[in-house]
C-alpha positions as a LaTeX table, in Angstrom:
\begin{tabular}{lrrr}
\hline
Residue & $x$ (\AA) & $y$ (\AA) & $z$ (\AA) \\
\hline
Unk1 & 129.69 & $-181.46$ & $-44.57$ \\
Unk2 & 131.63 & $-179.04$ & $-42.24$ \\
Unk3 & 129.97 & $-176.28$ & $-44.55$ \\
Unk4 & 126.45 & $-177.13$ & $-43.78$ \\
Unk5 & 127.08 & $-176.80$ & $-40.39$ \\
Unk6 & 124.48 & $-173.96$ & $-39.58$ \\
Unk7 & 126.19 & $-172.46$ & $-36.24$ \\
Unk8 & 128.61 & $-170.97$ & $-36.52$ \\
Unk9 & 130.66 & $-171.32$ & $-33.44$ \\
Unk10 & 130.88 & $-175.27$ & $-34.49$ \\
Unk11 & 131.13 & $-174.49$ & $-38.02$ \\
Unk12 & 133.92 & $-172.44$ & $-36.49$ \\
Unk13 & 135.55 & $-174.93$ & $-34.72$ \\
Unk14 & 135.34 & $-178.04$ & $-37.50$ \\
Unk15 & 136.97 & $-175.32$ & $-40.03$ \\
Unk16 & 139.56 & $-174.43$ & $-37.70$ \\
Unk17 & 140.46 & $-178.08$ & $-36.44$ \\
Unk18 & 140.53 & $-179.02$ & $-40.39$ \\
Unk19 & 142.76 & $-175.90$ & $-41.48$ \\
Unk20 & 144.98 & $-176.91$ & $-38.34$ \\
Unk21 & 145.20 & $-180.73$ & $-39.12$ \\
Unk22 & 143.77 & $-181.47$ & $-42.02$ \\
Unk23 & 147.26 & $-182.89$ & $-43.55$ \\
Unk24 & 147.63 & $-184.72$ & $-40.47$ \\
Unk25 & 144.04 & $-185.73$ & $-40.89$ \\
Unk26 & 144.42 & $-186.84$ & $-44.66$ \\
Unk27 & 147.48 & $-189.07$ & $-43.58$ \\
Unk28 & 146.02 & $-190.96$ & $-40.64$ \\
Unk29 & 145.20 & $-194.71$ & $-40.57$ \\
Unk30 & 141.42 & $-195.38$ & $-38.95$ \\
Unk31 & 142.88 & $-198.82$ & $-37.31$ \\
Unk32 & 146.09 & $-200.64$ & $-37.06$ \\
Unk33 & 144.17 & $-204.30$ & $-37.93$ \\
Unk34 & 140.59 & $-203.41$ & $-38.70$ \\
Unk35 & 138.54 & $-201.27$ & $-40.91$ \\
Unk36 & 140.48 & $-198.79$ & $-42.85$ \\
Unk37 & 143.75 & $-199.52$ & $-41.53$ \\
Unk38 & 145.87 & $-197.73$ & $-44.23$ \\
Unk39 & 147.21 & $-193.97$ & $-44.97$ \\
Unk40 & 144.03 & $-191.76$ & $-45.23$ \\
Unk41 & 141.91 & $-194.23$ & $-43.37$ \\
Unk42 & 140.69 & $-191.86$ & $-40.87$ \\
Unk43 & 139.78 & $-189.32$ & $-43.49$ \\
Unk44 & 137.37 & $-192.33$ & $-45.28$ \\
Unk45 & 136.26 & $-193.97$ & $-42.57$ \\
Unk46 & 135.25 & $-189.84$ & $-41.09$ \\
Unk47 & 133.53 & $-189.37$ & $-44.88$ \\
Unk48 & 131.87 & $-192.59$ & $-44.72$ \\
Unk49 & 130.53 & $-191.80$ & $-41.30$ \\
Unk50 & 129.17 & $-188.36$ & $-42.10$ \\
Unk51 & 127.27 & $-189.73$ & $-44.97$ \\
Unk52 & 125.53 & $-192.28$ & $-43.12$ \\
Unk53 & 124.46 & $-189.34$ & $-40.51$ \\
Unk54 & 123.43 & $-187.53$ & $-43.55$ \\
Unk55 & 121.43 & $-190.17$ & $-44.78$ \\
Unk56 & 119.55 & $-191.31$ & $-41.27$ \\
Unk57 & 118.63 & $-187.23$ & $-41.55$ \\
Unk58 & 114.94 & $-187.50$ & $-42.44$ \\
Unk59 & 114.78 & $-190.68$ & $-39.86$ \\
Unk60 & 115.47 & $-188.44$ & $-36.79$ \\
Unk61 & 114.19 & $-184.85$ & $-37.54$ \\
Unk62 & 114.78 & $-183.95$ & $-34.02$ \\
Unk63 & 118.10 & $-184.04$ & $-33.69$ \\
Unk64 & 120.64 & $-181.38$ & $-33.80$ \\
Unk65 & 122.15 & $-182.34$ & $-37.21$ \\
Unk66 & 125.05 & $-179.82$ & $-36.43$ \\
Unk67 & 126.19 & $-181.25$ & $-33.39$ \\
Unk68 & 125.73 & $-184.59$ & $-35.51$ \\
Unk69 & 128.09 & $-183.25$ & $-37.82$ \\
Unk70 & 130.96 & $-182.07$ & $-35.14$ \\
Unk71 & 130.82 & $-185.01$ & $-33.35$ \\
Unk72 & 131.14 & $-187.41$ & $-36.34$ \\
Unk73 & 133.75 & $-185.22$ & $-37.36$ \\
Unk74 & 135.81 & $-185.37$ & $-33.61$ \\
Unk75 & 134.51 & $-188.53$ & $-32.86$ \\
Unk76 & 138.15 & $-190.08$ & $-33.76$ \\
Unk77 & 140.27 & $-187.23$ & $-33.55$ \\
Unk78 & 142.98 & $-188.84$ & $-31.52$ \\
Unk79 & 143.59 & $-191.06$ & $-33.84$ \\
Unk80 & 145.60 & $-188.25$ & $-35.54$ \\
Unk81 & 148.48 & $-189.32$ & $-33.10$ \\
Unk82 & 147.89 & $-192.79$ & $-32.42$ \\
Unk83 & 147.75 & $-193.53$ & $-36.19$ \\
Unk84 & 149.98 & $-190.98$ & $-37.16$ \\
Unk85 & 151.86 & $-191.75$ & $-40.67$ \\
Unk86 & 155.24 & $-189.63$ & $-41.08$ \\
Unk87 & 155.08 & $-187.00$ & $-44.23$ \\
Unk88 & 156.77 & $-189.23$ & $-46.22$ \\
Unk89 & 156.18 & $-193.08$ & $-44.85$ \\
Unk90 & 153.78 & $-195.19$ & $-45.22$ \\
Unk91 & 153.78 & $-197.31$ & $-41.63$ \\
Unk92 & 152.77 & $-195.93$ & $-38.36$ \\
Unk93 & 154.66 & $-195.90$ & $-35.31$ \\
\hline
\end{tabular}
């Protein structure tokens, strides 16, 4: 998704906040009680996310699909250190 991302000053920044945190990103819980509230939540609940944006596409042809993209992307980025799972443990904090 972060590929089709046509400008490239946010194409930029989604590549360089994924090269920076993507481990961090691929270890994060979504939720402590809720929807995906397990290691690599955040990274499926993100993916599921971006797919439904990609899929209401054709609904809303006037929308920036780029800044679509980024924000689905950032839209939980803290929960990289709410959620945060240790390198090798499986409960957060």
């Amino acid at each position: 998704m972060v590929a089709a991302i046509e400008d490239p000053r946010l194409r930029l920044l989604c590549q360089t906040y994924l090269d920076e945190y993507g481990e961090k990103f691929r270890r994060a819980a979504a939720a402590r009680d809720y929807h995906h509230a397990r290691r690599g939540g955040l990274l499926e609940h993100t993916a599921q996310m971006m797919r439904a944006g990609a899929a209401l596409g054709p609904v809303y042809p006037g929308l920036n699909w780029d800044l679509v993209r980024a924000g689905l992307l950032f839209h939980d980025c803290g929960k990289l250190w709410e959620m945060d799972y240790q390198p090798q443990g499986f409960v957060s904090p």
